[in-house]
PAZAPA-4460 file (N, C-alpha, C; in steps of 0.05 Angstrom, whole numbers, plus 32768, in hexadecimal, padded with zeros to 4 digits):
% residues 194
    n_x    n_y    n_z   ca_x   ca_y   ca_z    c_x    c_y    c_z   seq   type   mol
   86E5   86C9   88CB   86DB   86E4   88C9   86DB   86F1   88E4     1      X     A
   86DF   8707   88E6   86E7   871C   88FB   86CB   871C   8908     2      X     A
   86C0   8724   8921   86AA   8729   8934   86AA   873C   8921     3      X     A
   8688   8749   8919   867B   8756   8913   867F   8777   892B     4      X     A
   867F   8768   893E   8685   8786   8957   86A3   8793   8954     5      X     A
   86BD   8781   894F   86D3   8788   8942   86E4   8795   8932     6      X     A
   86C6   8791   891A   86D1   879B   8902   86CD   87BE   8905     7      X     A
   86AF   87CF   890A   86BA   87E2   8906   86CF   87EE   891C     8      X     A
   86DA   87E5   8936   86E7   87EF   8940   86FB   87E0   8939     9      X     A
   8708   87D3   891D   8726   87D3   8912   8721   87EA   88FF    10      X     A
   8713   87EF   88F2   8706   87FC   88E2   8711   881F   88EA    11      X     A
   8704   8822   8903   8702   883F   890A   8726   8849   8915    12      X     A
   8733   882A   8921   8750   8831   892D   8760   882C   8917    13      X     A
   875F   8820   8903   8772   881D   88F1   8780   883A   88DB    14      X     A
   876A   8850   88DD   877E   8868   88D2   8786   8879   88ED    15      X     A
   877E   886A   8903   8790   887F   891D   87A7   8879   891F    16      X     A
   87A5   8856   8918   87C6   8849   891C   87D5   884A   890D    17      X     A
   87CC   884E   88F5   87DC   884D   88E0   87F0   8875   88E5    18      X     A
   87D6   8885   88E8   87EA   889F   88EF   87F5   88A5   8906    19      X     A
   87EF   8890   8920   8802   8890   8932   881C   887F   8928    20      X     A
   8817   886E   8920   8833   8868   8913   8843   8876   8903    21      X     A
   8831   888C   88ED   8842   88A0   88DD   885B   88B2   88E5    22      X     A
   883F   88B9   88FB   884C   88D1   890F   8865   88BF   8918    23      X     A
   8861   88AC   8929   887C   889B   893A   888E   88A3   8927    24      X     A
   8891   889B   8912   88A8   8896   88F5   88B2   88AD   88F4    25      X     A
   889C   88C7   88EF   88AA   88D9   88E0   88B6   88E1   8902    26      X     A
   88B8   88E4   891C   88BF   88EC   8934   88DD   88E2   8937    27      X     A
   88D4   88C3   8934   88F0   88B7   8933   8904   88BF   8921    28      X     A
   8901   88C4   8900   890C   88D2   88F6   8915   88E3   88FE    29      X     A
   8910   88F7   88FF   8911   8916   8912   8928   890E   8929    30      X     A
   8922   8904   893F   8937   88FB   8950   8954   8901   8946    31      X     A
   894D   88EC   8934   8969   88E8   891F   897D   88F2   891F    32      X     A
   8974   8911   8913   8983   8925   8915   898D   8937   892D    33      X     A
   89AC   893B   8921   89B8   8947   8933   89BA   8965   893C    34      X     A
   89AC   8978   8930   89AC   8999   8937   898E   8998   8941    35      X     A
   8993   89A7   8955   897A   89A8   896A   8966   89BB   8953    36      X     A
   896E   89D3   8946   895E   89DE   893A   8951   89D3   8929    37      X     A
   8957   89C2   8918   8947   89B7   8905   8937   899A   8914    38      X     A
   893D   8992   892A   892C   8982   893B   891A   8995   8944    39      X     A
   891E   89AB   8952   8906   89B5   895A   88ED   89C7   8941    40      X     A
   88F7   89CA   8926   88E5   89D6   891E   88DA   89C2   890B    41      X     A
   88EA   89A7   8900   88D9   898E   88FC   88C1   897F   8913    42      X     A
   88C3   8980   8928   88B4   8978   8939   889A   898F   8940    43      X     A
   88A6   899D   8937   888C   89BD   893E   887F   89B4   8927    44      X     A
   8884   89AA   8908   8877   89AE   88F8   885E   8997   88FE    45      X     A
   886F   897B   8907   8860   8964   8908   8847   8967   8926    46      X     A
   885C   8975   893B   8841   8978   894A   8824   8988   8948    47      X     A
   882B   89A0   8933   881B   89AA   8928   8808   89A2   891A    48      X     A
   8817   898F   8906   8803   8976   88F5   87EF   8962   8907    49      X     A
   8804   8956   891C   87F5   8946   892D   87DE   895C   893E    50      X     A
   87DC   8970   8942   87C6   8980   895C   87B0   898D   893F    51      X     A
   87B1   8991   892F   87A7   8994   891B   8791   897B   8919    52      X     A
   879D   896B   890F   8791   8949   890F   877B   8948   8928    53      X     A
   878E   8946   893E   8774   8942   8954   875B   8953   895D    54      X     A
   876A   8977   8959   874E   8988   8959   873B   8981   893D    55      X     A
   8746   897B   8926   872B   8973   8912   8720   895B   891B    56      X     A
   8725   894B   8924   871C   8932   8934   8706   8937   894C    57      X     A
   8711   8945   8958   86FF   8947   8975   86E3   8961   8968    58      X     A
   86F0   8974   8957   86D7   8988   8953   86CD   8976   8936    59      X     A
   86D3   896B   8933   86CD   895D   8911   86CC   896D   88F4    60      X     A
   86E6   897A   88F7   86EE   898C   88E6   86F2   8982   88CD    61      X     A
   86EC   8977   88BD   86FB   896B   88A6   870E   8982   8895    62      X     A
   8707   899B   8892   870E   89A8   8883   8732   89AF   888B    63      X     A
   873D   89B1   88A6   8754   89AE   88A9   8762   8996   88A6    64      X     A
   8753   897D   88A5   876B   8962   88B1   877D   8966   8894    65      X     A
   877D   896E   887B   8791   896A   886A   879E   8973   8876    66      X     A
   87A4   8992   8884   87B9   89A1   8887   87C2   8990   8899    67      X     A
   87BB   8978   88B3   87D2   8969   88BF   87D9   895D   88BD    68      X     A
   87D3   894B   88A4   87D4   8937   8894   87FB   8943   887A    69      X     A
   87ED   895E   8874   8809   8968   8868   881D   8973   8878    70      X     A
   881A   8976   8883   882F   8983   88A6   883E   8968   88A8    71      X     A
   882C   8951   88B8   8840   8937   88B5   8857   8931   889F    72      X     A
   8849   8927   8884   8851   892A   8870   8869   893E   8868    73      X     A
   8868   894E   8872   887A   896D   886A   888F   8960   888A    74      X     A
   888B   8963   8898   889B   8957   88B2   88B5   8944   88A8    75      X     A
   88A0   8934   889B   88B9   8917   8897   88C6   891D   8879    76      X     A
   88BE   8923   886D   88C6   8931   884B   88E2   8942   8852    77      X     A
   88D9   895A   885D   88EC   896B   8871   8906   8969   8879    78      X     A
   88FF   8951   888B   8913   893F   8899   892D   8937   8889    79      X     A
   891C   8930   8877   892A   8917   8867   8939   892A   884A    80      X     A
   892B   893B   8840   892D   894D   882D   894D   8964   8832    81      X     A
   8944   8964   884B   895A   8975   8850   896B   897A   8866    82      X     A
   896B   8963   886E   8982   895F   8889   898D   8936   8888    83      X     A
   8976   8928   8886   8978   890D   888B   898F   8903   886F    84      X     A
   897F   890E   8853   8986   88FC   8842   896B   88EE   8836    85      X     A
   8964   88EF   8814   894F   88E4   881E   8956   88C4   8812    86      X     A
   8943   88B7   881B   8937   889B   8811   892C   8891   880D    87      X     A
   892F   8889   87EE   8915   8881   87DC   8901   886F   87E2    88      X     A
   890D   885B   87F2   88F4   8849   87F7   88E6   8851   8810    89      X     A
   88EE   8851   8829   88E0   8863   883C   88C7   8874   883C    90      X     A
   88DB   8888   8823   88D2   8899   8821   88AF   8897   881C    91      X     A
   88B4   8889   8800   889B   8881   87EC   8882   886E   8805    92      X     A
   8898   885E   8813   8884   8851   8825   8875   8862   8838    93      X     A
   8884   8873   8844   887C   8887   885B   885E   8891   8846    94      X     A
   8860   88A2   882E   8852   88B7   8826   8836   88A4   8814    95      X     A
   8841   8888   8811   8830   8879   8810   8816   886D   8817    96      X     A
   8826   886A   8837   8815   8864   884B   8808   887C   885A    97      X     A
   880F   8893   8853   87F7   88AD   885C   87E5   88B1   884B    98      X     A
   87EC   88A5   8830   87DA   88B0   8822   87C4   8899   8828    99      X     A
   87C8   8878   8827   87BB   8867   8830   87AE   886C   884D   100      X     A
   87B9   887F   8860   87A5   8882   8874   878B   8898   886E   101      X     A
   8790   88A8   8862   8774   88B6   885B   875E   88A1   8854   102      X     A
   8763   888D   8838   8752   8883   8837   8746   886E   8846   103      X     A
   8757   8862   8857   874E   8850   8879   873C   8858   8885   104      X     A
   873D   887E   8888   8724   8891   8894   8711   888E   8888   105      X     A
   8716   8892   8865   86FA   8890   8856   86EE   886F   885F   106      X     A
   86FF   885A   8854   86F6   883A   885D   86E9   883C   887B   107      X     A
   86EB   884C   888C   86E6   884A   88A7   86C3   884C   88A6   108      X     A
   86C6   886B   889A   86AE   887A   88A7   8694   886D   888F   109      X     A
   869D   8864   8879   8695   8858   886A   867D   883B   8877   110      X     A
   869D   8827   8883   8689   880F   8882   8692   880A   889C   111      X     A
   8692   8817   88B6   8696   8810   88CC   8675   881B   88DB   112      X     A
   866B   882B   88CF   8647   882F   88D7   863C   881E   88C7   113      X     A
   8642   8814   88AD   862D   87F1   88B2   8637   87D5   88B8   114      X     A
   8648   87D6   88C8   864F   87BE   88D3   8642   87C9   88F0   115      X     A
   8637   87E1   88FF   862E   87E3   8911   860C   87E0   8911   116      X     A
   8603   87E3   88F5   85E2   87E8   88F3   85DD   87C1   88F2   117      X     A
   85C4   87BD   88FB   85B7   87A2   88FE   85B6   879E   88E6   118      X     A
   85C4   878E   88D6   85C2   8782   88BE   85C3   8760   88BB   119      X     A
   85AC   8759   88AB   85B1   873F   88A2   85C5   872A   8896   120      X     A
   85CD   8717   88A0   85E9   870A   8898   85EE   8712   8876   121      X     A
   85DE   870A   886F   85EA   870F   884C   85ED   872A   8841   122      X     A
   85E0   8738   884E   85E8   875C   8851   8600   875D   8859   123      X     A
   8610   874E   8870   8623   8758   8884   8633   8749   886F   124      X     A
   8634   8734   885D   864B   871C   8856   864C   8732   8835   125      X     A
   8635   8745   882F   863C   875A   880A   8658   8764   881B   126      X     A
   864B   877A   8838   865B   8787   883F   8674   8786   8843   127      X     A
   8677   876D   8854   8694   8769   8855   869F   8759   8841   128      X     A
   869A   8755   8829   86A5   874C   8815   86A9   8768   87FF   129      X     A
   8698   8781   880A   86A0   879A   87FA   86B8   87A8   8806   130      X     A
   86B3   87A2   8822   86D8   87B1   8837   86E5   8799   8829   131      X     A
   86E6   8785   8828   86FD   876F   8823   870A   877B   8805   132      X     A
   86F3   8777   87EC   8707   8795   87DA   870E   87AA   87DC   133      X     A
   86FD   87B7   87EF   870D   87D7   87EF   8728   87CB   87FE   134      X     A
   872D   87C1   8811   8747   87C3   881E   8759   87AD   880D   135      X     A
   8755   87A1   87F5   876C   8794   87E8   876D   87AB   87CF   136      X     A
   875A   87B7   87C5   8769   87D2   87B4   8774   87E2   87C8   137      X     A
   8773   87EA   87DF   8780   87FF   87EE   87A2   87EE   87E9   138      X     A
   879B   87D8   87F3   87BD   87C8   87F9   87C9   87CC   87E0   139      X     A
   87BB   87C3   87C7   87C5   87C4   87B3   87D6   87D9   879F   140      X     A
   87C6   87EF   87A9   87C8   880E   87A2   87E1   8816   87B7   141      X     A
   87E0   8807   87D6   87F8   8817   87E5   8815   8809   87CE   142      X     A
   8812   87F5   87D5   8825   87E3   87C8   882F   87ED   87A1   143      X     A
   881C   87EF   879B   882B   87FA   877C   8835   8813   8782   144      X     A
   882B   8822   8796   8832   8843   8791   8855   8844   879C   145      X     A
   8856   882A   87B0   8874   8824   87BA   8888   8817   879B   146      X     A
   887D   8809   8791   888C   87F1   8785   8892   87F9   8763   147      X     A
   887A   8810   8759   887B   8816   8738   888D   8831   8739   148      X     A
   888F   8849   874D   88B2   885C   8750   88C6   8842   874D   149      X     A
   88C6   8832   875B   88DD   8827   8761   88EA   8816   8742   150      X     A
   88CF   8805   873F   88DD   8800   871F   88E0   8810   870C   151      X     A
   88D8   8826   870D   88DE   883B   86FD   88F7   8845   86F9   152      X     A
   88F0   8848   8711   8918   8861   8719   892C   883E   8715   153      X     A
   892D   882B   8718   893E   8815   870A   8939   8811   86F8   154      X     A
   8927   8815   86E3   8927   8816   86CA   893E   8830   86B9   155      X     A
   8932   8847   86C9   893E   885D   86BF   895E   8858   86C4   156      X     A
   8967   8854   86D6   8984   8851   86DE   898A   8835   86D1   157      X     A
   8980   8824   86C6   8989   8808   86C1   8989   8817   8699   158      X     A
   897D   8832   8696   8987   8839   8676   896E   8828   8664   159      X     A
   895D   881C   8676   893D   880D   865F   8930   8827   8659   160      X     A
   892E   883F   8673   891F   8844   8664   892A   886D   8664   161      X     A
   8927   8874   8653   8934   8893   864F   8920   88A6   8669   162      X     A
   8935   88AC   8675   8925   88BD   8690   891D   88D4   868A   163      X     A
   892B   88E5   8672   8926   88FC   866C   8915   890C   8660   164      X     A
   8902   88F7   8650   88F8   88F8   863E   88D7   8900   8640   165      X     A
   88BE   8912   8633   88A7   8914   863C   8897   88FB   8634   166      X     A
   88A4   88EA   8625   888A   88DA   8620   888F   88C1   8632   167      X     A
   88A8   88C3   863E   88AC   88A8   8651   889D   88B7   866A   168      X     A
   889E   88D3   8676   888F   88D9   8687   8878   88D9   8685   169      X     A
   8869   88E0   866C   8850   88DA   8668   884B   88BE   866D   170      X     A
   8856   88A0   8661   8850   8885   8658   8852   8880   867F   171      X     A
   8861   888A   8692   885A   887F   86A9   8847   8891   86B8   172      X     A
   8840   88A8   86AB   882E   88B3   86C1   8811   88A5   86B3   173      X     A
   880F   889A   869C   87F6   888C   8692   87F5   8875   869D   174      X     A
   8807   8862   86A0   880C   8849   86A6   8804   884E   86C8   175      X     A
   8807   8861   86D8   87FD   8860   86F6   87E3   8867   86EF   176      X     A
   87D6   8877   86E6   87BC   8882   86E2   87AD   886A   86D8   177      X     A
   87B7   8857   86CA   87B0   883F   86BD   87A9   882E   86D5   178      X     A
   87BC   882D   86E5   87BC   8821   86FE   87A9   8821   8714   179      X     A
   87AA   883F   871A   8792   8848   8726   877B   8845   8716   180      X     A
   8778   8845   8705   8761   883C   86F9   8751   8828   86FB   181      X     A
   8761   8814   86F0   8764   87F4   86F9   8750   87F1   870E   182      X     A
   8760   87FE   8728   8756   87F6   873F   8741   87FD   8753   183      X     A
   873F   881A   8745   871E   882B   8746   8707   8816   8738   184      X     A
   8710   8805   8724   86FC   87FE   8715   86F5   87E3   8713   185      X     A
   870D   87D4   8726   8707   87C2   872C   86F0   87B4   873D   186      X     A
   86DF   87BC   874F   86C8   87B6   8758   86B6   87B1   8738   187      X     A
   86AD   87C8   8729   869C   87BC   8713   86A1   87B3   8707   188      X     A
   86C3   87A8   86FB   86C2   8793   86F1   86C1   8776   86FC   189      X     A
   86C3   877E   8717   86C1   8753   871C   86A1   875B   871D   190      X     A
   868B   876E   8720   8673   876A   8723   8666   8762   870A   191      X     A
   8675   8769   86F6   866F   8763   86DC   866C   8746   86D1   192      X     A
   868B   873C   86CC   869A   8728   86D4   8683   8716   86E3   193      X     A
   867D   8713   86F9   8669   8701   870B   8653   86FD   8709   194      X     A
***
C-alpha cells in the first residue's frame, strides 16, 4: 500500500497529467499538419482551452473549466475532422480519456482531503478500499467507452447487426446506459452482497 502522505498528492497530480498529456497529443497532432493556417488556428483553439483551464485553477473558477476542457476536445476533433483524417480508435481513446479526467478532479478533491485529515487505520483501510472502487469503475467505464463503439461498428460492418435501423440504435444506446448503470451501482451491490 502506497504512503498515506503519497496518496493525496497522486490523487491531486493525476488529472494535471493526464491533461498535460491530452494537451501534448492533441499539439502533436496539430504539428502534423501541413498549412500553417489551420496549425495556427488549431493551436489558438487549444491554447485557449489550455489558459482557460489554468485561470479557473488559480482563481477557482469552476464555472469556466468546461469551456477548456471543450476547446481541447474541439482542438483535436478539429484536427482530425477536417484536415488529419479521422481515427476511430484514437479518436474514442483521446475523448475517452478527457472525459475520464474530469472525474480524476472529482476522485481528487473528493478523497485526497481525507487521506490528509488524522484518521484511524481502519477509517484510512474503508477509505482506501472506497478510492480502490472508484478508480476500477473509472478504468472500467474508460475501457468499455473505447471497446463497445468498436464492437459495434464490427458488428455493423460484419452485417450481425442492421446499422440503420431505430431499434438497433435504441438496443445499443440501452445496452451502454445498462452499462453505466451497472457501474454506478456497483458499490451497493457488493455492499449488499457482503
Amino acid at each position: 500500500m502506497a504512503s498515506p502522505r503519497l496518496i493525496p498528492l497522486a490523487l491531486r497530480a493525476a488529472p494535471v497529467v493526464t491533461l498535460a498529456a491530452l494537451l501534448g497529443w492533441a499539439i502533436w497532432d496539430v504539428s502534423a499538419i501541413g498549412d500553417g493556417r489551420w496549425i495556427a488556428t488549431l493551436l489558438a483553439i487549444l491554447g485557449v482551452g489550455a489558459a482557460v483551464l489554468i485561470i479557473s485553477s488559480v482563481f477557482h473558477w469552476r464555472g469556466i473549466r468546461a469551456i477548456g476542457l471543450i476547446a481541447i476536445g474541439t482542438g483535436y476533433v478539429a484536427a482530425h475532422a477536417f484536415v488529419l483524417g479521422v481515427q476511430l480508435v484514437p479518436a474514442l481513446v483521446f475523448l475517452s480519456v478527457l472525459i475520464s479526467q474530469v472525474e480524476q478532479r472529482i476522485l481528487a478533491a473528493r478523497f485526497a482531503p481525507l487521506y490528509e485529515a488524522g484518521l484511524r487505520p481502519e477509517e484510512r483501510g474503508r477509505i482506501h478500499n472506497a478510492l480502490g472502487r472508484a478508480v476500477l469503475r473509472l478504468i472500467i467505464a474508460t475501457v468499455l467507452s473505447v471497446v463497445i463503439p468498436i464492437i459495434a461498428a464490427d458488428l455493423a460492418v460484419a452485417g450481425v447487426v442492421p446499422t440503420t435501423t431505430i431499434p438497433t440504435a435504441i438496443a445499443l444506446a440501452g445496452a451502454l446506459v445498462a452499462v453505466v448503470a451497472l457501474l454506478a451501482l456497483m458499490p451497493s451491490l457488493s455492499r449488499r452482497a457482503g
